[in-house]
Residue, then its C-alpha position, 0 to 999 in steps of 0.5 A: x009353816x017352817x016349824x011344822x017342817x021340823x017337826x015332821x023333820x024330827x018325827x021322821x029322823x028319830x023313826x029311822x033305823x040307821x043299822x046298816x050305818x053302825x061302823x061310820x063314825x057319829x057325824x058320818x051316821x048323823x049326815x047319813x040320816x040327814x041326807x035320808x030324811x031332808x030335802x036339803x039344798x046341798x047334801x050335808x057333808x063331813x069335814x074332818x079337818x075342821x071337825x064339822x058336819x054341814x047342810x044347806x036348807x031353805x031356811x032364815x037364820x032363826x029357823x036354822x038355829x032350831x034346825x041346829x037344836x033338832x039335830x042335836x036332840x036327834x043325834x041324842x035320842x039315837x045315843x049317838x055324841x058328837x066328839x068334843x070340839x064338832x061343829x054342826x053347821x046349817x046354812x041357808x038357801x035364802x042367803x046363798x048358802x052361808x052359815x046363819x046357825x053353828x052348835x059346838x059339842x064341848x063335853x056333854x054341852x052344846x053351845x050355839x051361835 
């Protein structure tokens, strides 16, 4: 169930036009489409201080790491990249809203945690 819920997530980012978003910067696109697209628990934010995008959805920690992923290859087939050193941040409903999966875009790479 939770990995039909991100395909049909995916399908529907990556068939969205963001044009009206062209001047944000990518993690404000990127928290815009998701925003758009999810259900989400609290809305994903931008924090340019500590140079991360996050969101809370109703997840476990496993299926937040796919999440992390989804959104990477997304932003991706979009042509947008994230500036070295961003975070994208999922956290989960099911744990009060704490962090179980984090992606770190160092040069063309994600790391994932």
């Amino acid at each position: 169930m939770k990995l039909k819920l991100i395909s049909i997530f995916a399908a529907s980012i990556v068939t969205i036009s963001p044009a009206a978003a062209n001047e944000l910067p990518t993690a404000e696109k990127i928290c815009n489409l998701l925003n758009a697209t999810m259900i989400l628990t609290l809305p994903c934010k931008v924090d340019d201080k500590n140079q991360s995008i996050s969101f809370v959805h109703n997840i476990n920690a496993r299926t937040g790491l796919m999440m992390c992923q989804s959104v990477q290859r997304i932003a991706q087939s979009n042509g947008w990249r994230m500036p070295a050193g961003w975070k994208i941040k999922v956290g989960s409903k099911e744990q009060d809203g704490k962090i179980v999966a984090t992606c770190t875009y160092e040069k063309d790479k994600y790391y994932y945690s």
